[in-house]
matplotlib code that plots the C-alpha trace (Angstrom):
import matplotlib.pyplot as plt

x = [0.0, 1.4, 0.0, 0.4, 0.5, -0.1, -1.0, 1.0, 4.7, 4.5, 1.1, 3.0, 3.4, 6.9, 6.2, 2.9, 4.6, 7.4, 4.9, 2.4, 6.0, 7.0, 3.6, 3.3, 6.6, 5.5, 2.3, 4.5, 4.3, 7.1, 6.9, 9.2, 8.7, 9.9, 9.7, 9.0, 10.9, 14.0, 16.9, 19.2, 19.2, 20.4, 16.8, 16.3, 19.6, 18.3, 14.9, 16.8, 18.4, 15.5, 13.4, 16.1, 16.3, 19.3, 17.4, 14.5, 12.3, 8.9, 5.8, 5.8, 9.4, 9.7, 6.5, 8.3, 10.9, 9.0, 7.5, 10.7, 12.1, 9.5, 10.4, 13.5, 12.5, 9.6, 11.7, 12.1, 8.6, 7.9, 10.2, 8.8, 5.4, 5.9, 8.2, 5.4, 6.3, 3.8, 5.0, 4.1, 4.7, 5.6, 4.4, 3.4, 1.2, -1.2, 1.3, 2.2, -1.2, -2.1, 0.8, 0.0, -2.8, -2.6, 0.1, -2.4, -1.8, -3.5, -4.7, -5.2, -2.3, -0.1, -2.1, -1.4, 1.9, 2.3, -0.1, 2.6, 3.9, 2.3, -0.6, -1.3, -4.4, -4.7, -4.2, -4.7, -4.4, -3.9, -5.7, -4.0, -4.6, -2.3, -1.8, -0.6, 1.2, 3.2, 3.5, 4.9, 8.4, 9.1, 12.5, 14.1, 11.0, 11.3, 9.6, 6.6, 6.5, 6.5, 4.0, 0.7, -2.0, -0.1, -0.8, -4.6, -4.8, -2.7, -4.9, -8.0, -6.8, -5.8, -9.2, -10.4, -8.7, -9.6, -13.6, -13.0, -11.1, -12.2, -9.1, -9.2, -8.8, -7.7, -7.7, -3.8, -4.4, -4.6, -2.0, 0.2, -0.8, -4.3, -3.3, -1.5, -4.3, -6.7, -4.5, -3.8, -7.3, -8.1, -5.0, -5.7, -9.7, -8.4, -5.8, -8.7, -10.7, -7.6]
y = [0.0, 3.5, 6.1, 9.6, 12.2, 16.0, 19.8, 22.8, 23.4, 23.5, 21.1, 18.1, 15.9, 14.9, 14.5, 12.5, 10.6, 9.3, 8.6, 6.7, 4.5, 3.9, 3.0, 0.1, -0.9, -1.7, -3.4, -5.9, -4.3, -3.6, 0.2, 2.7, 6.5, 8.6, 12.5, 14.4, 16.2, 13.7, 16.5, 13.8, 13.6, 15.4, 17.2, 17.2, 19.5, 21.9, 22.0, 23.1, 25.8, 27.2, 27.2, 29.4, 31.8, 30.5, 29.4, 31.2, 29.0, 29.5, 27.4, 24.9, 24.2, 23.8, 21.4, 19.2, 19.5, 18.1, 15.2, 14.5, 13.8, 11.2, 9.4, 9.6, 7.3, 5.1, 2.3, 2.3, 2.8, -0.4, -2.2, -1.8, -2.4, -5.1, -6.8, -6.0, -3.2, 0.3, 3.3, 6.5, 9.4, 13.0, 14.0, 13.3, 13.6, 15.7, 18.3, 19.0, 19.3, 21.7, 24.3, 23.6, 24.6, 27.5, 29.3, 29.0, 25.8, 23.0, 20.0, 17.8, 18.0, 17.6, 14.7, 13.3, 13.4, 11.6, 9.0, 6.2, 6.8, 4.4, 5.1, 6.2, 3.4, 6.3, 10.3, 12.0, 15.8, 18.1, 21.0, 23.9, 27.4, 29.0, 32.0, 28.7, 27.5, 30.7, 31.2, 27.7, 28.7, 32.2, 32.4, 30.5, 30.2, 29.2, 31.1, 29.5, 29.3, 33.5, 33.7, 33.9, 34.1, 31.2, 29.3, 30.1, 29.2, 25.9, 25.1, 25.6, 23.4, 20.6, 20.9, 20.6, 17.5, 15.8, 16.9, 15.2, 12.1, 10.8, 11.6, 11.6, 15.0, 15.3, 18.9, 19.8, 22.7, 20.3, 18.9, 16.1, 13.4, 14.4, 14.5, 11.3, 9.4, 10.3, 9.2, 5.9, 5.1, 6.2, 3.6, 1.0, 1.1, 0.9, -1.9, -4.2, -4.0, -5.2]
z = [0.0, -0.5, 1.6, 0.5, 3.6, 2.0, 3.0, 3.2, 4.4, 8.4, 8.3, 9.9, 7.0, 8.3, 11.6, 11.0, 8.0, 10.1, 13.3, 11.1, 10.1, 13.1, 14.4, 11.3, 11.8, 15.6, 14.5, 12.2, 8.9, 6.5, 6.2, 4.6, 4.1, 1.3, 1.2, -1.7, -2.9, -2.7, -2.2, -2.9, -6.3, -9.0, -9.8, -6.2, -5.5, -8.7, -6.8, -3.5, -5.5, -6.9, -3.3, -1.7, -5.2, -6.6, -9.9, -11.5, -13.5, -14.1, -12.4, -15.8, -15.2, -11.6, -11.6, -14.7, -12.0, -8.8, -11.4, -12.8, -9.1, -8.4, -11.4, -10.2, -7.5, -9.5, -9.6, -6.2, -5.1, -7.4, -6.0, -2.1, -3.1, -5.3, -2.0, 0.1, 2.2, 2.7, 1.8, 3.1, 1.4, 2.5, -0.7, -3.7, -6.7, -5.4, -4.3, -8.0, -8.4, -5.9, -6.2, -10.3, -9.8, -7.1, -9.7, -13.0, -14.5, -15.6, -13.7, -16.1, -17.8, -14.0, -13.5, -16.8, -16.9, -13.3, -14.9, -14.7, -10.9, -8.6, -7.5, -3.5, -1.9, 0.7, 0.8, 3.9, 3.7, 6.3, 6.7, 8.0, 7.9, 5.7, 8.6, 11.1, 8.6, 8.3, 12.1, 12.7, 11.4, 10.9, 9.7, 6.6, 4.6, 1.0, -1.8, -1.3, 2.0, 2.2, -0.1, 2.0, -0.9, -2.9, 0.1, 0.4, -3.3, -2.5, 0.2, -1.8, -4.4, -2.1, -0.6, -4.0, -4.7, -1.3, -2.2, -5.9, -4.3, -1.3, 0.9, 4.2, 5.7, 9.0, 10.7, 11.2, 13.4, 16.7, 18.7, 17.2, 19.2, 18.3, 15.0, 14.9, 16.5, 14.1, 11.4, 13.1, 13.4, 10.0, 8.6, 10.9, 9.5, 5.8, 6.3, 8.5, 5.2, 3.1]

ax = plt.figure().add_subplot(projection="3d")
ax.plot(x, y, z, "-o")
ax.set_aspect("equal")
plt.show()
């Protein structure tokens, strides 16, 4: 199963990715987390550059760019789920998607040209309020994390998504354990009806 946690920057995806691992890991399961994007590769470092300024591409380009470094891991991701372990994502499709969308481009065609990634079984966004989002870390913000009316946009395209696709939306505004329950339950529910 691959499990795809999104939402804004500062919504708790790591955190909540690398709980929900642990917590399948402790239940028996074969789980392994992957964060998008993958700074270790070579598209990952030009994304890195571009965040912090160093590059200026336009939205197009930096989306081919946040694609292109999850087909950088595809085989990978194959690979685990094929060998039977979950994968949970920090990241992934979707997040293309929604800042896509949020800076004027098309949804169809980010979704089409992610077609052949694996699919994610489960999505669980969550929903911050861009303002939190913002206060949660106030200094070394990317571009997109100092925008606050990209973020609104982001966040209405996510919700969007979630609406059109059945994912689970958990509010991220509470505390992390409540947070983490909530998406423990939620898990635990899908894989009982596997």
């Amino acid at each position: 199963m691959l499990i795809a946690i999104e939402g804004l920057d500062q919504s708790g995806k790591a955190t909540q990715a690398e709980r929900l691992r642990d917590h399948l890991r402790g239940e028996g399961a074969r789980a392994r987390l992957v964060s998008f994007p993958d700074y270790g590769t070579s598209i990952g470092e030009e994304i890195a550059r571009a965040l912090q300024g160093e590059r200026e591409y336009g939205p197009e380009a930096m989306q081919l760019l946040y694609v292109a470094n999850r087909y950088e891991r595809k085989a990978d991701l194959e690979r685990w789920l094929s060998g039977g372990l979950t994968v949970v994502c920090d990241r992934y499709v979707a997040s293309s998607i929604a800042y896509g969308v949020a800076q004027g481009l098309d949804a169809d065609w980010l979704s089409d040209i992610q077609r052949f990634l694996p699919c994610a079984e489960l999505t669980i966004l969550l929903d911050i309020d861009p303002a939190l989002a913002a206060e949660r870390k106030s200094a070394g913000r990317d571009r997109y994390e100092r925008d606050l009316d990209l973020l609104k946009r982001v966040r209405a395209s996510y919700l969007d998504q979630a609406e059109r696709s059945n994912w689970v939306c958990v509010d991220g505004n509470r505390s992390k354990d409540d947070v983490t329950g909530e998406i423990i339950s939620v898990v635990t529910a899908r894989f009982s009806q596997a």
